[in-house]
VOKEPA-459968 format. One record per residue: residue number from 1; residue in three letters; x negated, y, z of N, C-alpha, C in turn. Coordinates in steps of 0.02 Angstrom, whole numbers, plus 50000, padded with zeros to 5 digits. Each point is the difference from the previous one (the first is absolute). Layout:
NUM, ala, X, Y, Z, X, Y, Z, X, Y, Z
...
END
This chain:
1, unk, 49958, 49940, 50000, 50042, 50060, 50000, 49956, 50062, 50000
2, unk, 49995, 50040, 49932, 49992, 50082, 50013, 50035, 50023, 50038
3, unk, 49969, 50052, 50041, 50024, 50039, 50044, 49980, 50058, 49977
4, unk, 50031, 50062, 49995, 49965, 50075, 49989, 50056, 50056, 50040
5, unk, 49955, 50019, 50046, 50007, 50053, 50063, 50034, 50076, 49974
6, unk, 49968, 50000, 49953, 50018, 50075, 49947, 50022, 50007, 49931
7, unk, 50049, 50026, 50002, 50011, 50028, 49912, 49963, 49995, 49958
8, unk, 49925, 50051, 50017, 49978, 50007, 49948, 49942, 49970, 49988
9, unk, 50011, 49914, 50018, 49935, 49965, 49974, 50033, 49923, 49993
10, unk, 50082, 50028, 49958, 50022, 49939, 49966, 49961, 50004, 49926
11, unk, 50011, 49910, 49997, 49984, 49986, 49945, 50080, 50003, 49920
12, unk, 50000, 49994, 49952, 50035, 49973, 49957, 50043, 49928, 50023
13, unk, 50054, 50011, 50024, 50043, 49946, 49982, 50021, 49962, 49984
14, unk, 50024, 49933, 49972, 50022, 49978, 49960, 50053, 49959, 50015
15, unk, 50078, 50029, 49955, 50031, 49963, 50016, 50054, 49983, 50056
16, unk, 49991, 50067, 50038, 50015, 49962, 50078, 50050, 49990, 50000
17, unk, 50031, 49950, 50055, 50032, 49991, 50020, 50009, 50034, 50096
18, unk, 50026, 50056, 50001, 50013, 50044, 50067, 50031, 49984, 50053
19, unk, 49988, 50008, 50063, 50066, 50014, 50049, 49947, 50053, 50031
20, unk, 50036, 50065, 50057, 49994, 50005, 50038, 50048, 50007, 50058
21, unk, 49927, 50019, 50061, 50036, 49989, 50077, 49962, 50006, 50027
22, unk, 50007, 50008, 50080, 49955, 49993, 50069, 49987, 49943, 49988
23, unk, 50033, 49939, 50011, 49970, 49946, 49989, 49990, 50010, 50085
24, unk, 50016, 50007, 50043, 49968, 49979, 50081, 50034, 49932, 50002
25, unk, 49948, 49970, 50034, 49989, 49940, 50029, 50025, 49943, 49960
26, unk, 49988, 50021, 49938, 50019, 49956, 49927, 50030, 49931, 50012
27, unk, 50088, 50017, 50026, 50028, 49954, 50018, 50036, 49931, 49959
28, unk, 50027, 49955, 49986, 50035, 49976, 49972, 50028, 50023, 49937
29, unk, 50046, 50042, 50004, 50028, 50046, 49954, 49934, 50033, 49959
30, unk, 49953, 50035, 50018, 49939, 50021, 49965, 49982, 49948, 49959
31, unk, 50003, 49956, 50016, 49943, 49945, 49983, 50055, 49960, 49927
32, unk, 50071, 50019, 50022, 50036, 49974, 49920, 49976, 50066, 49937
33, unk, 50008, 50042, 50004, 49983, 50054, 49980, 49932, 50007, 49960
34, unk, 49948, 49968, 50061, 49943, 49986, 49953, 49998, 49925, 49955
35, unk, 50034, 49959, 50016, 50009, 49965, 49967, 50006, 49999, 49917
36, unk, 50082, 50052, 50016, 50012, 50029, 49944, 49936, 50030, 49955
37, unk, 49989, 50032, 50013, 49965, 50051, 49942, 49934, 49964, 49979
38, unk, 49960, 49950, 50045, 49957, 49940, 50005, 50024, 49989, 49925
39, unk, 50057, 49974, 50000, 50039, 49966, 49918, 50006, 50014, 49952
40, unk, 50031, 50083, 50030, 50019, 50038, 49937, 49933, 50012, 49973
41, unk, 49973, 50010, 50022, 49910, 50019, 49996, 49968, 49965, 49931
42, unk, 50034, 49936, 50012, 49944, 49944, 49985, 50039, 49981, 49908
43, unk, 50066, 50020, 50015, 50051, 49989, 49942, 49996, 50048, 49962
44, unk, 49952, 50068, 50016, 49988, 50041, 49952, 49934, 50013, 49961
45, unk, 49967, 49947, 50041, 49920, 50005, 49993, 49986, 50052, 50014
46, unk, 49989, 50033, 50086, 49981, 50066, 50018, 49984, 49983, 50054
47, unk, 50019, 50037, 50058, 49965, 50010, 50071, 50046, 50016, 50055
48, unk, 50024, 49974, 50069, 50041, 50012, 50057, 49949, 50070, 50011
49, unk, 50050, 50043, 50050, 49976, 50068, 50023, 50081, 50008, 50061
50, unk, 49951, 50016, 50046, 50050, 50024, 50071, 49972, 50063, 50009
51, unk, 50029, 50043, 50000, 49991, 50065, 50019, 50031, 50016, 50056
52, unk, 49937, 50010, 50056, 50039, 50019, 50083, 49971, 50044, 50004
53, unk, 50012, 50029, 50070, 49979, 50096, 50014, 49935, 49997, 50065
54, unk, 50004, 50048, 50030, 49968, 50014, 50077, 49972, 50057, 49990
55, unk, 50029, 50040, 50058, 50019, 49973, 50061, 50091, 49964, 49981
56, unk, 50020, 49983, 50039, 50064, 49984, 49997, 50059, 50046, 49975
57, unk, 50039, 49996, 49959, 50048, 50066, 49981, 50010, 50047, 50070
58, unk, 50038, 49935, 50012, 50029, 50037, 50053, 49956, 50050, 50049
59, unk, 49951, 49988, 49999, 49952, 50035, 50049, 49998, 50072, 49974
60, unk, 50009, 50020, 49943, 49967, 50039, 49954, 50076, 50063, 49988
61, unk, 50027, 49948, 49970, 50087, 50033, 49998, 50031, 50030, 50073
62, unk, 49977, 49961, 50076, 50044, 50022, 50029, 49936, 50012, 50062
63, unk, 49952, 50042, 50012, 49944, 50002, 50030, 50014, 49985, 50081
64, unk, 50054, 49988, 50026, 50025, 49986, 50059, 50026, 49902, 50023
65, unk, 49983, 49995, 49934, 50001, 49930, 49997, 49942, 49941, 49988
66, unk, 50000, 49978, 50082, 49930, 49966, 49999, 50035, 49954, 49997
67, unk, 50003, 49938, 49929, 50006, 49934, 49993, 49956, 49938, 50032
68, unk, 50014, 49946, 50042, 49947, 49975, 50010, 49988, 49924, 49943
69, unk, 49942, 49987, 49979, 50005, 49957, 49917, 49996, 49936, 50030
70, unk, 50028, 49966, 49941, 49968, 49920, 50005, 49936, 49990, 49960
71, unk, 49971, 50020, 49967, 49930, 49995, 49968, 49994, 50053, 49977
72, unk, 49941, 50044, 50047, 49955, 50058, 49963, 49965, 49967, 49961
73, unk, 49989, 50059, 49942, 49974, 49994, 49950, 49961, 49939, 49970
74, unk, 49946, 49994, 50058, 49927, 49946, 49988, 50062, 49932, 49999
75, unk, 50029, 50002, 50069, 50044, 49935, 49993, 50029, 49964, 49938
76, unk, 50038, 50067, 49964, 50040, 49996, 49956, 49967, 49972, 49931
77, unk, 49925, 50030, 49989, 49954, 49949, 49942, 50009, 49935, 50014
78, unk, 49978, 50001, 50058, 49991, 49920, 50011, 50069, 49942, 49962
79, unk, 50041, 50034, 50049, 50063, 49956, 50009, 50015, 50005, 49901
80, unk, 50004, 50050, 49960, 50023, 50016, 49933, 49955, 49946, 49949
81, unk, 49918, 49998, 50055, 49961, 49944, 49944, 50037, 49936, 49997
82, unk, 50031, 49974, 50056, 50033, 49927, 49987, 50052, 50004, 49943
83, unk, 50034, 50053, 49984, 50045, 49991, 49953, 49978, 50000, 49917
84, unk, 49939, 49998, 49992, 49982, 50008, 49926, 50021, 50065, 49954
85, unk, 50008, 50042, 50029, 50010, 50068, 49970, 49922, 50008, 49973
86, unk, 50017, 50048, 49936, 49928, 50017, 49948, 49984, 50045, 50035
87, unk, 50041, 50068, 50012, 49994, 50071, 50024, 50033, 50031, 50070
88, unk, 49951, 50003, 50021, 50038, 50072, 50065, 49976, 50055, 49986
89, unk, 50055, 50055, 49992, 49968, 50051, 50004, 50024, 50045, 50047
90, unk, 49956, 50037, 50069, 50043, 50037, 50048, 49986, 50086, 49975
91, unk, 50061, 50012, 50014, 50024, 50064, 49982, 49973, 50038, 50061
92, unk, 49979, 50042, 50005, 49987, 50040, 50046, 50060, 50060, 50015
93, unk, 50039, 49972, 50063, 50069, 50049, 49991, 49996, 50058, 50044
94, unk, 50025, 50069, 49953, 50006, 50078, 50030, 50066, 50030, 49991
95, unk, 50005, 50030, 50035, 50046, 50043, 50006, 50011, 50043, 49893
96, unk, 49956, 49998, 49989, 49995, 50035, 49907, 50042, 49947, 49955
97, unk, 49938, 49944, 50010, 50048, 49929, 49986, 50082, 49963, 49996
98, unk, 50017, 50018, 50051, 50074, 49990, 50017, 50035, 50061, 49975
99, unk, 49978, 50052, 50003, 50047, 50069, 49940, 49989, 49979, 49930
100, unk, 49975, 49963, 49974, 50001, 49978, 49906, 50070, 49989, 49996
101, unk, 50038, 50058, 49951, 50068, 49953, 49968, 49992, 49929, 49991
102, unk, 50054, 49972, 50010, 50005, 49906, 49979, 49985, 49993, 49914
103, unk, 50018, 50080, 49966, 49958, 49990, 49942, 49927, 49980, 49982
104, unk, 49993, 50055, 50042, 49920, 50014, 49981, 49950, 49917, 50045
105, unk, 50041, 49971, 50060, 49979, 49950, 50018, 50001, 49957, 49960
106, unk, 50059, 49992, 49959, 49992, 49931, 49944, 49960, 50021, 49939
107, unk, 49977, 50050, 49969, 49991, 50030, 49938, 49901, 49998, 50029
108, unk, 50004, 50034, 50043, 49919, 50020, 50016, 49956, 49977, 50056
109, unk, 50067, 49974, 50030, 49953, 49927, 50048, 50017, 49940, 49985
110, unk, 50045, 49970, 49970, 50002, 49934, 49993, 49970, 49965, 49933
111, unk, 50033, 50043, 49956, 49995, 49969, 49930, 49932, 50045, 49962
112, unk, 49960, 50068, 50039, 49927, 50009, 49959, 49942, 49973, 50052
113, unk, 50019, 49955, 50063, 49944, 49983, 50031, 50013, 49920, 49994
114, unk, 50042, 49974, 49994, 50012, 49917, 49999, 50041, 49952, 49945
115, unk, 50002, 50043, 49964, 50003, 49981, 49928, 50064, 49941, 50030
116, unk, 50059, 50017, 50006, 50030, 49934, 50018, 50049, 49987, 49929
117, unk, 50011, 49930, 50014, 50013, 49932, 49947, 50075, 50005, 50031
118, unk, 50013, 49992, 50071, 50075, 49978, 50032, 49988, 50030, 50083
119, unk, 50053, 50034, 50030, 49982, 50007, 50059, 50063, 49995, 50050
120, unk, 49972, 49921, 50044, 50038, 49992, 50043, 50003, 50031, 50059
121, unk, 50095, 50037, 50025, 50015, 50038, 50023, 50066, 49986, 50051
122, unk, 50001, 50014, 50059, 50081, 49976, 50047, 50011, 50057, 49955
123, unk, 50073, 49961, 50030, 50060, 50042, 49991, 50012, 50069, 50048
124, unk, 49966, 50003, 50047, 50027, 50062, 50056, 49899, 50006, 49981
125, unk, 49959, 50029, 49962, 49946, 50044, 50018, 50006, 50059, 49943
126, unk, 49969, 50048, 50061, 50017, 50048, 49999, 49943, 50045, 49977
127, unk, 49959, 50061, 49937, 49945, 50016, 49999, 50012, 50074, 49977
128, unk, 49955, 50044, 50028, 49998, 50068, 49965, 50020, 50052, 50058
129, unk, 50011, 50044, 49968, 50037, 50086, 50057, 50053, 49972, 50048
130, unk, 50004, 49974, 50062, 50054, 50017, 50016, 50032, 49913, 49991
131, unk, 49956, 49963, 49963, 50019, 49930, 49991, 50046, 49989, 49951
132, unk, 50000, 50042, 49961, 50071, 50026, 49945, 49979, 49932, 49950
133, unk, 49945, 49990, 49966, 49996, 49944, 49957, 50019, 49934, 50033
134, unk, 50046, 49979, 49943, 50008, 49904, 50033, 50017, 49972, 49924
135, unk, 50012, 49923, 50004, 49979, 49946, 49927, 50037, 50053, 49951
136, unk, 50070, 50037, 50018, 50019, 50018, 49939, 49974, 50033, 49951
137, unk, 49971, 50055, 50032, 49935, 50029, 49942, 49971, 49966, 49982
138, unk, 49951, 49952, 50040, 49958, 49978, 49970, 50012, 49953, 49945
139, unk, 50075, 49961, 50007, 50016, 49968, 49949, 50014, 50043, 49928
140, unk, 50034, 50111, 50011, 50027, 50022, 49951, 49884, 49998, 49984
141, unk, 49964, 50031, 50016, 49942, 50023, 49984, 49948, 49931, 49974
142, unk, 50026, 49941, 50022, 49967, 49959, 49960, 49999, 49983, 49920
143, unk, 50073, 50018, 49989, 50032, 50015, 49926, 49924, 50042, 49963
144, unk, 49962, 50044, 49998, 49982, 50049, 49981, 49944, 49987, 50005
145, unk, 49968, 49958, 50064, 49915, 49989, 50023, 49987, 49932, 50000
146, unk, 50058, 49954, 49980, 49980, 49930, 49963, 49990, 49957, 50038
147, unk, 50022, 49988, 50085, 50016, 49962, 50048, 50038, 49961, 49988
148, unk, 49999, 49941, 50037, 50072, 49988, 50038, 50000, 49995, 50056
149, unk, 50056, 49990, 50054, 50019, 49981, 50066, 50031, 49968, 49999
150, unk, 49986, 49977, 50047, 50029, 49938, 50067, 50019, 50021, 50055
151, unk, 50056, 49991, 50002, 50025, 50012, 50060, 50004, 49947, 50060
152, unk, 49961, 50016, 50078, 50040, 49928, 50042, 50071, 50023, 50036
153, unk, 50025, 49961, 49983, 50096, 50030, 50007, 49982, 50012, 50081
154, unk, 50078, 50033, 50013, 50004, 49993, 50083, 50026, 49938, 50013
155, unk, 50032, 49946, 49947, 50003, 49933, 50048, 49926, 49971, 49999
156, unk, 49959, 50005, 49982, 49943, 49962, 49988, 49958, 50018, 50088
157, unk, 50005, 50075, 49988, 49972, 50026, 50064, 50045, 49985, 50051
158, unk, 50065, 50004, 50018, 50024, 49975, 50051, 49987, 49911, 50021
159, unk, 50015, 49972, 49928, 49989, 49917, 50036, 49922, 49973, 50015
160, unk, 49951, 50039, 49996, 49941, 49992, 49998, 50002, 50050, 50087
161, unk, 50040, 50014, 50031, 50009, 50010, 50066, 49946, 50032, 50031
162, unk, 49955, 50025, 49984, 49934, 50027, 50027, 49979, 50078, 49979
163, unk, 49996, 50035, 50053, 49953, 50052, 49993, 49943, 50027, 50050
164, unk, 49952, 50059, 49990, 49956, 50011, 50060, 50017, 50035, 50046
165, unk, 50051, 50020, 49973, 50045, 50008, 50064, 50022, 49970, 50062
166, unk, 50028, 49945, 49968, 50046, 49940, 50046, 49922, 49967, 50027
167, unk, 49954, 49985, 49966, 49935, 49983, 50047, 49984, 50031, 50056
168, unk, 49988, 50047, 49986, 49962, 50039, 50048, 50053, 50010, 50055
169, unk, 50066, 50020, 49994, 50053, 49985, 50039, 49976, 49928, 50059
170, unk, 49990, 49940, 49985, 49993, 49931, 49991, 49943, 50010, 50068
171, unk, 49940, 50035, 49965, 49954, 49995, 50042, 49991, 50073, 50047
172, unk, 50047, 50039, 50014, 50010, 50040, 50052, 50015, 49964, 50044
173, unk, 50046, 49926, 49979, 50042, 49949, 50068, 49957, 49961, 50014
174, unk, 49937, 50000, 49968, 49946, 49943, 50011, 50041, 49908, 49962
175, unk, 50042, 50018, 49937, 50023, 49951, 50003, 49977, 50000, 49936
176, unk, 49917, 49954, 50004, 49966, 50000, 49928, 50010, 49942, 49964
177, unk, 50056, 49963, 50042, 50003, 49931, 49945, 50054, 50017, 49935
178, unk, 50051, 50067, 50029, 50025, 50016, 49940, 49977, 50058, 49943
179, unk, 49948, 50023, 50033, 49954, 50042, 49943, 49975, 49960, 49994
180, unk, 49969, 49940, 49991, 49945, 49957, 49967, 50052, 49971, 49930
181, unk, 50035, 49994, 50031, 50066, 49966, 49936, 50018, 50053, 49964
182, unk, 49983, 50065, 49998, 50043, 50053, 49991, 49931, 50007, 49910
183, unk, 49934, 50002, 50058, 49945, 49999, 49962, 49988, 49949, 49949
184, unk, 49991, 49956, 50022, 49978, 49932, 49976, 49930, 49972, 50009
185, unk, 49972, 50044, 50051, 49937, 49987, 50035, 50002, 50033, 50065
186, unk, 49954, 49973, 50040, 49992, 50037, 50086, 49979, 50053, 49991
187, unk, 50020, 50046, 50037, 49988, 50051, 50003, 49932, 50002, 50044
188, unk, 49968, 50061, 49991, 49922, 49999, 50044, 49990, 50050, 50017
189, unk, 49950, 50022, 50037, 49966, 50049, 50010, 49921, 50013, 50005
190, unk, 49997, 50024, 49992, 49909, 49990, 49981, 49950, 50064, 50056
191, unk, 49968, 49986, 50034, 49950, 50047, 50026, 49933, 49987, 50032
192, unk, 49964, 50060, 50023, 49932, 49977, 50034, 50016, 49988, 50061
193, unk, 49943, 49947, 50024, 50016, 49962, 50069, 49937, 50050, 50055
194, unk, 50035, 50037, 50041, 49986, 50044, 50060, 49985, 49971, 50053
195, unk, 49965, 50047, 50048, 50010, 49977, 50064, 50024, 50006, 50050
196, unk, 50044, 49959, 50032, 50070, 50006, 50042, 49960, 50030, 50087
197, unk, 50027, 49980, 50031, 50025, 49997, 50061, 49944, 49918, 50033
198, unk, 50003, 49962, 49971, 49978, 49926, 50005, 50035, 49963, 50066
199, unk, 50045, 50005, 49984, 50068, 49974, 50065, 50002, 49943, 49975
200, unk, 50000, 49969, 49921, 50032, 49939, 49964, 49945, 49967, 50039
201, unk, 49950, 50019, 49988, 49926, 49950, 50003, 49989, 49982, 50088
202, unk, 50008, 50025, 50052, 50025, 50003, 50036, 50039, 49942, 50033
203, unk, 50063, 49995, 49984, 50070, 49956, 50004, 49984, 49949, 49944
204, unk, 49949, 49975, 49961, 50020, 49954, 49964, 50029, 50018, 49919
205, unk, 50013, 50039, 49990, 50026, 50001, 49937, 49969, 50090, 49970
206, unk, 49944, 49979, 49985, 49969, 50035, 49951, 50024, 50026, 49955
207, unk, 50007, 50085, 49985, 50052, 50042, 49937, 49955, 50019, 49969
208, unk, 50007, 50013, 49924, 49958, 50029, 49951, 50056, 50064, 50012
209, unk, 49989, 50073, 49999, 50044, 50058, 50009, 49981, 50031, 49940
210, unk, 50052, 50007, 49977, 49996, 50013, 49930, 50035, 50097, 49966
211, unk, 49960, 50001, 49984, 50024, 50076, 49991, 50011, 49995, 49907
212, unk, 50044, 50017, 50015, 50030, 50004, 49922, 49980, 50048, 49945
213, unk, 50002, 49998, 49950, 49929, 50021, 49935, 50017, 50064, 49987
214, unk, 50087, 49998, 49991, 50019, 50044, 49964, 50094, 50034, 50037
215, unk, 49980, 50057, 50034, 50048, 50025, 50040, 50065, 49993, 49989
216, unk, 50015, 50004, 49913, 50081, 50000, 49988, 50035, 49924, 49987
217, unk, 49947, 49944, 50022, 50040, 49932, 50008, 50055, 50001, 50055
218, unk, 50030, 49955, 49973, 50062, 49965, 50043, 49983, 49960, 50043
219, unk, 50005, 50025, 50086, 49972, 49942, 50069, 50072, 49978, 50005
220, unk, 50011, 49928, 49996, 50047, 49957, 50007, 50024, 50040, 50077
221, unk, 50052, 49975, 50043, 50022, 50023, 50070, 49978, 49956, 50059
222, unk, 49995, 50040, 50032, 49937, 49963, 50072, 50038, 49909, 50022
223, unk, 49959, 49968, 49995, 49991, 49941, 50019, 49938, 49965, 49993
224, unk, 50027, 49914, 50024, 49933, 49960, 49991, 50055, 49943, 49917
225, unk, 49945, 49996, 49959, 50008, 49971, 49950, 49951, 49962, 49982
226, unk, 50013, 49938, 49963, 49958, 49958, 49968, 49989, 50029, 49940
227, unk, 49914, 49980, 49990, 49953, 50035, 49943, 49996, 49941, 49983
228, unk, 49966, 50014, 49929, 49903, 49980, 49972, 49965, 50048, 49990
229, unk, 49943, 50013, 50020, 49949, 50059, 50000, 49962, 49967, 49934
230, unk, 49985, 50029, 49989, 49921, 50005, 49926, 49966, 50036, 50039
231, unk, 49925, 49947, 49990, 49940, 50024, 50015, 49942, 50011, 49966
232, unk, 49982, 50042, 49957, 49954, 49949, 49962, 49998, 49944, 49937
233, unk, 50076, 50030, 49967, 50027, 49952, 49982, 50011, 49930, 50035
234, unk, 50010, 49985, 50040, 50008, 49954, 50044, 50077, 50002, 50028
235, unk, 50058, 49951, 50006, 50062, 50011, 50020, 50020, 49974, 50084
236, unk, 50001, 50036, 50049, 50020, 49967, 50059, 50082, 50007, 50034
237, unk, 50002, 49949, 50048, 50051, 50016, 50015, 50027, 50041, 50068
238, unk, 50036, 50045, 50025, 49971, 50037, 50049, 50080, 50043, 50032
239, unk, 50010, 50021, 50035, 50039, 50054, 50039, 49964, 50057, 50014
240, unk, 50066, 50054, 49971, 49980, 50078, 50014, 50049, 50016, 50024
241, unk, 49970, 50039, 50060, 50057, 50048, 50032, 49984, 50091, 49986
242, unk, 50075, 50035, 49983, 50006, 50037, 49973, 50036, 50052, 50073
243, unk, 49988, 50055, 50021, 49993, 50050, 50067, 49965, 50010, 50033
244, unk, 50027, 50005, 50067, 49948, 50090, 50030, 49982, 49921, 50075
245, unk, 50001, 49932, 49994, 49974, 49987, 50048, 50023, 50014, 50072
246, unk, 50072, 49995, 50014, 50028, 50018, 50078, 49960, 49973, 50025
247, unk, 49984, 49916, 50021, 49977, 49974, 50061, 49921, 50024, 50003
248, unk, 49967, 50020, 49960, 49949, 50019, 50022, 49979, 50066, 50013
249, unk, 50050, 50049, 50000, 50005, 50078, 50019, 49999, 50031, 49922
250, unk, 49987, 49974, 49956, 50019, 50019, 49916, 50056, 50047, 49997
251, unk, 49976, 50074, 49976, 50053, 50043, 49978, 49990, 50031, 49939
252, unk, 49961, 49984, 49948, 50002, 49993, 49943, 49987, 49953, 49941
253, unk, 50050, 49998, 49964, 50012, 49949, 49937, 49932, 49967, 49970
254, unk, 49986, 49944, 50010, 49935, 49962, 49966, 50021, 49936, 49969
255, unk, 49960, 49970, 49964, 50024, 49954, 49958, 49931, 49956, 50007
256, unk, 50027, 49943, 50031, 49938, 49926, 50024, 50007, 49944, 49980
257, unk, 49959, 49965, 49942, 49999, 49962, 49993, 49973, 49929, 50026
258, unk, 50031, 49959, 50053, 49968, 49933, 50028, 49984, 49942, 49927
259, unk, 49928, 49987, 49976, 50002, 49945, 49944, 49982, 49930, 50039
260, unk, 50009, 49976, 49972, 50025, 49912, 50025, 49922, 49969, 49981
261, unk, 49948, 49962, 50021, 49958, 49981, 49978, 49963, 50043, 49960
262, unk, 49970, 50050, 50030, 49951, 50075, 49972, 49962, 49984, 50059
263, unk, 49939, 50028, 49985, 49953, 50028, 50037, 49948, 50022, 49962
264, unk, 49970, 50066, 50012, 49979, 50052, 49963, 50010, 50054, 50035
265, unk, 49952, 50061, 49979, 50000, 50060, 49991, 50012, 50046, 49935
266, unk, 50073, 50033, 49991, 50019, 49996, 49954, 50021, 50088, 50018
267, unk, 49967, 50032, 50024, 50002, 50077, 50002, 49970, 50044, 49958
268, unk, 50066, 50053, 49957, 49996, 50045, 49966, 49998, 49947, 49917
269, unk, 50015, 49939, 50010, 50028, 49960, 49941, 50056, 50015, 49994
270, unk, 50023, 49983, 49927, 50083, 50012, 49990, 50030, 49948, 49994
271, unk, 50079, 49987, 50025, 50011, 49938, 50003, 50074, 50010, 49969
272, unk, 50023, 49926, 49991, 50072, 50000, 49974, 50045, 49961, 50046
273, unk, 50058, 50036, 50027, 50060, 49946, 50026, 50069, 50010, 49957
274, unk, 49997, 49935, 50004, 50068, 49976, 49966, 50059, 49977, 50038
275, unk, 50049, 50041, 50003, 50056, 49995, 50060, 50036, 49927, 49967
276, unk, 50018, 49955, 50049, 50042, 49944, 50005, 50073, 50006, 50017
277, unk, 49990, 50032, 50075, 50085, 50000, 50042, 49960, 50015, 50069
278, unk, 50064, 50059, 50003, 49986, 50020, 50073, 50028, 49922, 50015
279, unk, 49961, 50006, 50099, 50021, 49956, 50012, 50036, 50017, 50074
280, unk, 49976, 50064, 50024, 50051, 50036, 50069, 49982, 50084, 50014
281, unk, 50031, 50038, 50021, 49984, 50053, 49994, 49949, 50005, 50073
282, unk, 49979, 50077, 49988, 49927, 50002, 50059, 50046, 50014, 50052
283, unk, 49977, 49985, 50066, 50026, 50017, 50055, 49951, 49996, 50048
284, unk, 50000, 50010, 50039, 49973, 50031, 50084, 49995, 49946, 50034
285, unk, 49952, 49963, 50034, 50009, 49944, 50038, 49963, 50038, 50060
286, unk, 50027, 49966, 50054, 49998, 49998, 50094, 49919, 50005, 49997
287, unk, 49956, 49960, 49990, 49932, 49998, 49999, 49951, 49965, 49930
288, unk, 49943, 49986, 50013, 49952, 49983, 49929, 50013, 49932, 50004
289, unk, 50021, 49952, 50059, 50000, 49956, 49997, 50078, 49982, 49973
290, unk, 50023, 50027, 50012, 50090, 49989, 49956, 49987, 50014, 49908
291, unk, 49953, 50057, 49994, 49995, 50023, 49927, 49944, 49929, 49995
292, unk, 49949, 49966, 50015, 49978, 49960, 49993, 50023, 49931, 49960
293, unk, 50061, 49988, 50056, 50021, 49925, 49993, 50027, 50008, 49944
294, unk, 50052, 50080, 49974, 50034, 50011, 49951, 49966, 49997, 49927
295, unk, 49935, 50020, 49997, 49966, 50014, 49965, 49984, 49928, 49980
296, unk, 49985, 49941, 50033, 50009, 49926, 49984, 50047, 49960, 49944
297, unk, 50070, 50048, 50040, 50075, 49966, 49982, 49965, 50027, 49938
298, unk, 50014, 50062, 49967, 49990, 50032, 49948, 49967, 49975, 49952
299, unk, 49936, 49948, 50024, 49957, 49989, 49948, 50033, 49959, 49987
300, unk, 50032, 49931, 50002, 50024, 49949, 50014, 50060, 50011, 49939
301, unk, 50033, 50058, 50011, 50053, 50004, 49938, 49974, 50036, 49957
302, unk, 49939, 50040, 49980, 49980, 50015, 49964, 49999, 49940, 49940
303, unk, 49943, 49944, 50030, 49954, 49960, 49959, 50075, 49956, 49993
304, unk, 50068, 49989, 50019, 50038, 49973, 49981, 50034, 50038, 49927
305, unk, 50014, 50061, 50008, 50013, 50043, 49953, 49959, 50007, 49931
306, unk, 49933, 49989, 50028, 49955, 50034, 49942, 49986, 49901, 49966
307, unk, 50032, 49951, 50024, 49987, 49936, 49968, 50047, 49989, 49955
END
């Protein structure tokens, strides 16, 4: 997959076959989409192209609106290489940008920078001043600039039941077994491993504390959940607990990963967890020896969960 960061160090085209979108946390529904154009691509003898933005529209359109994402940016390569797309190209989005008539968006950004063949499009997106452009132009303006479109109906998008919306919803409740289905992969989080408190090491159960890479990710909601961490490319199996740590005087939010058969020094490395299922929310225990025994139970349904 090409990737190109900027406008003005595309190459010539060929062919394409289009969609764009955010594309966050390139769910289920994303992933038919790229499918699509994967095809159309291939049936025209040309090239797939996803055209996504950043910062986030919304960030940009409504400056009081801090979205929190399912895959910043770096994430978002990653996850887009599994789908066999030819092209990403991210738009760099401004406030100038979003004032283009929906004309001048299809006429002088779509069709003189990406040469498109067919461009798949929902039915409810919205582009230009004010969001005024949607398929109908683009269907009257393809007449003239030698497109076609595709439309994905609104039954297509409704029975395909998923948005990043309803995810992230999902994992505000800490209930990641239905964003994982929502996705069609675990959701993760990725960061450098810090140095805590050393309470885990202590009590027996050793935390990698993980500080997260990139500020505008999505922290699932405080509990203890079954992981697999990546180490090293290496996959383990493990419990993270997500809050501020009551029983041990903890009054701010940290994120600890316990790995299952690790040992190492693995500070200021970056690591990956892959959420499974919460398995109880955090709470406050009487003493270390109550959070102790609990911390046992815990592992116990972890490695049941994560089998």
């Amino acid at each position: 997959m090409r990737i190109f960061r900027q406008l003005d160090n595309l190459v010539n085209f060929k062919n394409t076959a289009i969609t764009i979108g955010t594309y966050d946390g390139v769910h289920v529904g994303h992933q038919q989409i790229l499918k699509r154009i994967n095809t159309l691509a291939k049936q025209r003898d040309g090239e797939s192209l996803l055209i996504t933005f950043h910062p986030h529209p919304r960030m940009i359109v409504n400056a009081n609106h801090r979205i929190k994402l399912l895959s910043p940016l770096e994430e978002k390569f990653d996850l887009l290489q599994q789908y066999g797309v030819d092209n990403l190209v991210v738009v760099p989005f401004t406030r100038a940008f979003s004032q283009q008539t929906p004309e001048a968006y299809i006429h002088d950004f779509l069709v003189k920078n990406f040469n498109p063949s067919v461009i798949v499009i929902g039915y409810n997106h919205k582009f230009g001043q004010n969001r005024a452009g949607d398929i109908h132009l683009l269907r009257t303006m393809s007449k003239t600039l030698d497109f076609e479109v595709e439309e994905i109906s609104k039954q297509a998008v409704d029975d395909m039941g998923v948005s990043s919306t309803k995810i992230r919803n999902a994992l505000q409740k800490g209930d990641v077994i239905t964003a994982n289905n929502l996705l069609g992969h675990n959701y993760f989080i990725r960061g450098i491993v810090v140095k805590g408190r050393q309470i885990g090491h202590k009590i027996g159960f050793p935390t990698a504390n993980i500080s997260v890479e990139d500020d505008s990710k999505l922290i699932p909601d405080n509990g203890v959940y079954a992981v697999k961490v990546k180490v090293r490319a290496t996959v383990y199996k493990g419990m993270l607990n997500i809050g501020v740590r009551p029983t041990v005087g903890g009054t701010t939010k940290a994120i600890e990963a316990n790995i299952f058969d690790f040992e190492g020094n693995i500070y200021g490395e970056s690591i990956q967890v892959n959420f499974a299922k919460l398995i109880r929310r955090e709470q406050k225990f009487a003493n270390l020896e109550a959070l102790i025994s609990q911390l046992h139970k815990d592992k116990v349904v972890c490695l049941e969960v994560l089998e």
